[in-house]
Phi, psi and omega in degrees: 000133181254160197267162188229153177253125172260104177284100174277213201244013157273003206261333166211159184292113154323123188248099156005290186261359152271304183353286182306307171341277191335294187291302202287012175269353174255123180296114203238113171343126171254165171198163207245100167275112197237183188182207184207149182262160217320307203278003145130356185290129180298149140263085175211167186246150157280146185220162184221338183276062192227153207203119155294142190239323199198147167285289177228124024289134108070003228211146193251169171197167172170165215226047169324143150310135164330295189260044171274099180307335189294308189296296166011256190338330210257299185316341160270034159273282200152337200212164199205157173239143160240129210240090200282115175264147193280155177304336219237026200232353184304008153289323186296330152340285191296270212328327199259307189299342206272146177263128138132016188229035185294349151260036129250012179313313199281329184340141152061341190277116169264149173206152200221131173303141149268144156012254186311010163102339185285172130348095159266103189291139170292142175063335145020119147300322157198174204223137186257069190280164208189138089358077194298145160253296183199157183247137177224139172290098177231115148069226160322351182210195197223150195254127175260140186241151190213133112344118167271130200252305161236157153203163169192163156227166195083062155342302195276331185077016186262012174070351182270193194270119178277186178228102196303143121321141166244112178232133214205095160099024160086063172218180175234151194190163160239216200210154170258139167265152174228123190085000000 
């Protein structure tokens, strides 16, 4: 039997940025998480880190920064909409990514309440209204767990199938079935 050697991390530098490389060959939905802040003003960021966590009961996830003022801002409603953007949304994309314009995101943006009063972007592919159940702390960022509350899909209401944004190798794109 032969011994196996284990590198810890005191033994090499972790390199950051093939990480992010790496991780960016998996291809990820986006979406726009908004809400509304104590004074009543939409919020919201782009997240590509959103996740079904449970059937039953109900439950979403998704992975806002340590230091994101937007969630700041947003987390003490209480509630979160998650917001699948259509292929045809990739400004909406960029405009929610962006650091520092957090009071002009909604410019120009039509949206309609969800239930809970957060953000519904017009045309969405679909749309996730929530509840926080619990915020839990992992490293750089924070995993927000939501009760799903609403949902819907068919933006247009035209029965056909939508068509998601995709983001893949730090690009944007949509996407074809095949078979």
């Amino acid at each position: 039997m032969s011994e196996q050697t284990n590198e810890t991390a005191d033994d090499t530098a972790f390199d950051a940025n093939h990480f992010r490389t790496v991780m960016g060959h998996f291809p990820t939905g986006v979406t726009v998480v908004s809400g509304l802040a104590a004074d009543g003003t939409p919020h919201g960021f782009t997240i590509g880190s959103f996740t079904s966590v449970s059937l039953d009961p109900p439950l979403v996830g998704f992975l806002p920064q340590v230091d994101s003022v937007t969630w700041a801002e947003m987390a003490a409603s209480g509630s979160f909409c998650v917001n699948v953007l259509s292929n045809q949304q990739s400004d909406l994309c960029w405009k929610f990514a962006k650091s520092g314009n957090d009071a002009s995101r909604f410019d120009d943006v039509d949206w309609h309440p969800a239930p809970s009063g957060s953000p519904v972007l017009d045309r969405a592919v679909a749309w996730i209204d929530c509840s926080v159940e619990q915020i839990y702390d992992m490293g750089d960022h924070h995993f927000v767990l939501g009760r799903v509350e609403a949902l819907d899909a068919d933006a247009d209401h035209d029965g056909r199938p939508p068509e998601p944004l995709l983001f893949f190798k730090g690009t944007l794109g949509g996407f074809a079935a095949e078979g």
